[in-house]
C-alpha positions as CSV (number, residue, x, y, z in Angstrom):
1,X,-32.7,-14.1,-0.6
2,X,-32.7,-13.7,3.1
3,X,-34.7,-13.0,6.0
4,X,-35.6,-10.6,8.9
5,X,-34.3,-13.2,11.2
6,X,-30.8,-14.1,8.9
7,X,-30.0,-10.0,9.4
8,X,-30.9,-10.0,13.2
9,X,-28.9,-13.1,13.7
10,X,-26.2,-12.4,12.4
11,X,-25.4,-8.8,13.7
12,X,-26.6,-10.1,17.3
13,X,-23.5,-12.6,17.2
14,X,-21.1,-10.3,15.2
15,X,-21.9,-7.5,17.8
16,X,-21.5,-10.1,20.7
17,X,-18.2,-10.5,19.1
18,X,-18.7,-14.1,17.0
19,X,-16.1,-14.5,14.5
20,X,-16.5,-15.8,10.6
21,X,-16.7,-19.9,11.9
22,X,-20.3,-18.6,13.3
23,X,-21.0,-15.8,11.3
24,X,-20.3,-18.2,7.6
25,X,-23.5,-20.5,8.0
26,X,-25.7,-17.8,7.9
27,X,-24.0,-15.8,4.8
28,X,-23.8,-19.2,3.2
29,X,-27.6,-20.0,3.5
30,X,-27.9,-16.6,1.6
31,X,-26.1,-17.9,-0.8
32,X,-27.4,-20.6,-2.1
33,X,-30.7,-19.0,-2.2
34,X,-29.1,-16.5,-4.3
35,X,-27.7,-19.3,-6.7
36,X,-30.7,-21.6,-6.4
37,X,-33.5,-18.8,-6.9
38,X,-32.4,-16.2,-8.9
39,X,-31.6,-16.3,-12.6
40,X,-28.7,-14.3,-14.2
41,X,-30.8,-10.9,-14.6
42,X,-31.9,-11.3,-11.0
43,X,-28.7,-11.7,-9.4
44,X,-27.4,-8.7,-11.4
45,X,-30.4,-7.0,-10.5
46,X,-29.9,-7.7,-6.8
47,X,-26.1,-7.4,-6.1
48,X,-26.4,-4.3,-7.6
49,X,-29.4,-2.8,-5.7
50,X,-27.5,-4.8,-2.3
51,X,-24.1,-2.2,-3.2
52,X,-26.1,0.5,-3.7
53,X,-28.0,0.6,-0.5
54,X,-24.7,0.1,1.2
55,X,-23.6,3.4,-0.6
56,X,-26.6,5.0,-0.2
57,X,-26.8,4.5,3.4
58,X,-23.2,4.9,4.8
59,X,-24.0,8.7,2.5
60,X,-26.2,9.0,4.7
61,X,-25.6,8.0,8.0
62,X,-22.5,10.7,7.8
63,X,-24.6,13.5,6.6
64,X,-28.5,13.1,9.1
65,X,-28.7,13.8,12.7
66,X,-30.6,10.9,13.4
67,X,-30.1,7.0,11.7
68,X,-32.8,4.0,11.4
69,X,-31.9,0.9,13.5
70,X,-33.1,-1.7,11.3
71,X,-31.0,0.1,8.1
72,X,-27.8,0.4,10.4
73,X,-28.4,-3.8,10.5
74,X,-29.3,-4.2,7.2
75,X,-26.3,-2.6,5.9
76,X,-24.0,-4.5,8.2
77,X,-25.8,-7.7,7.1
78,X,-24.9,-6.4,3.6
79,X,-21.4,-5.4,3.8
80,X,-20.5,-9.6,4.3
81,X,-23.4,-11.1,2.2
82,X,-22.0,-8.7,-0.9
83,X,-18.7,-10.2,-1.5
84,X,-19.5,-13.5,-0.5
85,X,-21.9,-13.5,-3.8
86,X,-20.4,-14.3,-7.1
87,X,-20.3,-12.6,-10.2
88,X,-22.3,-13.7,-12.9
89,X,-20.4,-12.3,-15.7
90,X,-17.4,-10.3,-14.1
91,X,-14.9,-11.8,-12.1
92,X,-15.1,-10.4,-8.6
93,X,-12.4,-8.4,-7.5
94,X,-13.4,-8.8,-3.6
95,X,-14.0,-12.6,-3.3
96,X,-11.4,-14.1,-0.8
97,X,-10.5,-10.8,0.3
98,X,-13.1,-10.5,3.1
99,X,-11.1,-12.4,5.6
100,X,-8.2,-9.7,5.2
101,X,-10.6,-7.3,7.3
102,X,-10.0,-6.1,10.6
103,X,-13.4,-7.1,12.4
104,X,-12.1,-6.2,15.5
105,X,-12.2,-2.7,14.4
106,X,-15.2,-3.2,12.3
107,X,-17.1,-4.2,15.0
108,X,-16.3,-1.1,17.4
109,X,-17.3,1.1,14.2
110,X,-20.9,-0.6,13.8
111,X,-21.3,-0.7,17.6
112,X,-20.9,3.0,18.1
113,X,-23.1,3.0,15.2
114,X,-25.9,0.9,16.7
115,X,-25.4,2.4,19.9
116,X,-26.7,6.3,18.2
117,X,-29.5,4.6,15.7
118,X,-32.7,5.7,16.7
119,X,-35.6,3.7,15.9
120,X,-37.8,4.7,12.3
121,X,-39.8,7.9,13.0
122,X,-41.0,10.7,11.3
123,X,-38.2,13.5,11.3
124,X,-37.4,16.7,9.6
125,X,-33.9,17.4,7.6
126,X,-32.9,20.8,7.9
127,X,-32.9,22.7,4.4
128,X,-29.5,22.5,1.9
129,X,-28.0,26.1,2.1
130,X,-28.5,27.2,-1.5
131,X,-25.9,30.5,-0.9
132,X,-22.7,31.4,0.3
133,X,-20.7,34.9,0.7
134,X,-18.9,35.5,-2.0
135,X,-15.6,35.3,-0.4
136,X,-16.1,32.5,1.8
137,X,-16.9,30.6,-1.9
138,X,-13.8,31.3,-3.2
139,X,-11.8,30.1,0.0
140,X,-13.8,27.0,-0.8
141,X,-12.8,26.6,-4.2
142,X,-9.2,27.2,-3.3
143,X,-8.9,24.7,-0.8
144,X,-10.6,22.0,-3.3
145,X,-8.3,22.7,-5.7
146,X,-5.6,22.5,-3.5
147,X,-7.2,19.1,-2.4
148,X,-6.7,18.1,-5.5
149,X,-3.7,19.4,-6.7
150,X,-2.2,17.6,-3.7
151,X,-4.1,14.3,-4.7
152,X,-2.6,14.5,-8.0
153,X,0.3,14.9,-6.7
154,X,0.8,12.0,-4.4
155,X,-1.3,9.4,-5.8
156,X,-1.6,10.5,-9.4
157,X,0.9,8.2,-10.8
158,X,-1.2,5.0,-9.6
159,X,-3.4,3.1,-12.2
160,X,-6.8,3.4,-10.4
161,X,-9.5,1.4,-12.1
162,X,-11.8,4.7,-11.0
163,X,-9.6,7.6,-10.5
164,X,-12.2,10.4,-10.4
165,X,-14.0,8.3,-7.2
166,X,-10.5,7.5,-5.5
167,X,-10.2,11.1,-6.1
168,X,-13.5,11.5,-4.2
169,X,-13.3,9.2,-1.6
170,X,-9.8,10.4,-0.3
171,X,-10.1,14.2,-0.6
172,X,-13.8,14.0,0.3
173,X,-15.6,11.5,2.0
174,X,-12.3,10.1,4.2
175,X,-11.9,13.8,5.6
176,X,-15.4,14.2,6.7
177,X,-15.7,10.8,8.0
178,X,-13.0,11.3,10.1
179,X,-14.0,15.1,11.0
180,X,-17.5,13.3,12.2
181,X,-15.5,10.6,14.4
182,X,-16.7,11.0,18.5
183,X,-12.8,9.4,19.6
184,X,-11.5,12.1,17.0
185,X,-13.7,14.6,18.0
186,X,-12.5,14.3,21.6
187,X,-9.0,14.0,20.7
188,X,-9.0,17.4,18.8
189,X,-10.8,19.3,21.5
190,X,-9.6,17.9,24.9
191,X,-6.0,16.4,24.1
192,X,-3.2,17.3,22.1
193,X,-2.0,17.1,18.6
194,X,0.2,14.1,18.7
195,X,-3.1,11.9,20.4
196,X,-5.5,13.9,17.9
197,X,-3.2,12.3,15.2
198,X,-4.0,9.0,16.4
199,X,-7.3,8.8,16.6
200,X,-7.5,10.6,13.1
201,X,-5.3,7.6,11.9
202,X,-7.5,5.0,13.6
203,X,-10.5,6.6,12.2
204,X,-8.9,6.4,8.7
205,X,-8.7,2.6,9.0
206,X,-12.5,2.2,10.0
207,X,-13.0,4.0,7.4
208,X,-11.4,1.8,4.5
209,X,-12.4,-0.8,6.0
210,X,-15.6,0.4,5.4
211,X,-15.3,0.3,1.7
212,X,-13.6,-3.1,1.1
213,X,-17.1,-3.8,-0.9
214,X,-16.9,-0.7,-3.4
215,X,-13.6,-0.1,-3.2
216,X,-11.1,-3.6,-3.2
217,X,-8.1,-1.9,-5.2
218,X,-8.1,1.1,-2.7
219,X,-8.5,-1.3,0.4
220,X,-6.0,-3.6,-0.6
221,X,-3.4,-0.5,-1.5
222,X,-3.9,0.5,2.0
223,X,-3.3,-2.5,3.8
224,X,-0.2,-3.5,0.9
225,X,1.5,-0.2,0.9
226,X,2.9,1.2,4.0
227,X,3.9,4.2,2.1
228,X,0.7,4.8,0.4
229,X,-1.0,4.4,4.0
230,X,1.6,6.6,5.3
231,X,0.9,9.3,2.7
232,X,-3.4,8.8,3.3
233,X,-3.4,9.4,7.2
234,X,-1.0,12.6,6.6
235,X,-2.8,13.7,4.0
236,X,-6.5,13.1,5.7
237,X,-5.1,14.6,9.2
238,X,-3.7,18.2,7.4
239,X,-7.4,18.4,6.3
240,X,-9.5,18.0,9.2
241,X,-7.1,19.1,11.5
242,X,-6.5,22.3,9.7
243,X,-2.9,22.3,8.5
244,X,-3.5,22.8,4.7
245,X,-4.9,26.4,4.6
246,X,-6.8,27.6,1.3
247,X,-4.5,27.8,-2.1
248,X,-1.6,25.3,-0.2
249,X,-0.9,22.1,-0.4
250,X,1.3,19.8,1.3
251,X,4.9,20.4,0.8
């Protein structure tokens, strides 16, 4: 399907800032070998293993305190070989849609990413807390349901093809991506609200672009819908900034 050199190469040029006319050639070699190798069942089996490391990984990568080199390019390699595959059966959403991303902001994500991977080596992960206080639980559950009482509220009119994981990536996974962001981070601690607000936004939009792959319907909404992109950033900044206090939403 593709090679230890295909992933090198191609995240050397993207991170030397190539664009697609360079970056295609490669992709495309993939995909013929993808075509020309693989039977139906096999490139089922493979797309679908391909998104779910992509998953898996990003998970991760937000959640250890170290990261693995190789899977930081590996994923990278992944998140333009993926749509660029076709559907055997399905028709797929993403295809043509990959040139709508904003590489330039891609590419300063997976560079601050590449820049903290540490090479593969044996490490320890700290153990899951498996209690809580009682009343710091119930603040918790308050402010999740107030989460989602305000999702519901803005976005719940919209046809989602998955509204229970649109519901999860924006109330969940957009917050603490953007809580985790170093500019962000910075921004919140050193600066004022008004520059904290910008960076939050800017992290927002690394984010989705993030999850063009997994995600087409939300990434195109974004990018479609001023208002709807409008009502995400707001919505993402109250929560890791600290606006929206347990049991309240946004008014």
């Amino acid at each position: 399907m593709y090679g230890a050199s295909d992933v090198e190469r191609l995240v050397e040029l993207y991170l030397a800032g190539a664009d697609r006319d360079r970056l295609d050639p490669i992709l495309d070699r993939c995909v013929e070998v993808y075509l020309q190798e693989l039977d139906e069942d096999g490139q089922v089996d493979f797309k679908g293993k391909a998104k779910a490391f992509i998953r898996t990984y990003s998970f991760l990568a937000t959640i250890l305190p170290y990261g693995s080199a190789e899977w930081e390019k590996l994923s990278i390699f992944l998140n333009f070989l993926v749509p660029k595959l076709p559907a055997p059966k399905e028709e797929d959403l993403s295809k043509g849609i990959l040139e709508a991303i904003d590489m330039d902001s891609y590419r300063v994500e997976v560079r601050a990413a590449m820049a903290i991977a540490l090479p593969d080596e044996n490490a320890e992960v700290g153990p899951v807390p498996t209690s809580s206080a009682p009343g710091q639980l119930e603040l918790e559950m308050e402010r999740l349901s107030a989460i989602v009482r305000e999702f519901n509220d803005r976005f719940g009119g919209i046809e989602w093809n998955d509204a229970d994981k649109i519901r999860q990536v924006i109330t969940d996974e957009l917050p603490a991506k953007v809580s985790a962001n170093e500019a962000y981070q910075n921004a919140r601690e050193r600066s004022d609200r008004q520059n904290a607000r910008i960076e939050s936004n800017r992290a927002v939009q690394e984010v989705i672009n993030s999850l063009l792959t997994d995600h087409t319907q939300l990434f195109k909404l974004y990018y479609d819908n001023e208002s709807f992109r409008r009502d995400v950033e707001e919505m993402v900044f109250r929560q890791v900034y600290g606006d929206a206090a347990p049991g309240q939403g946004v008014e």
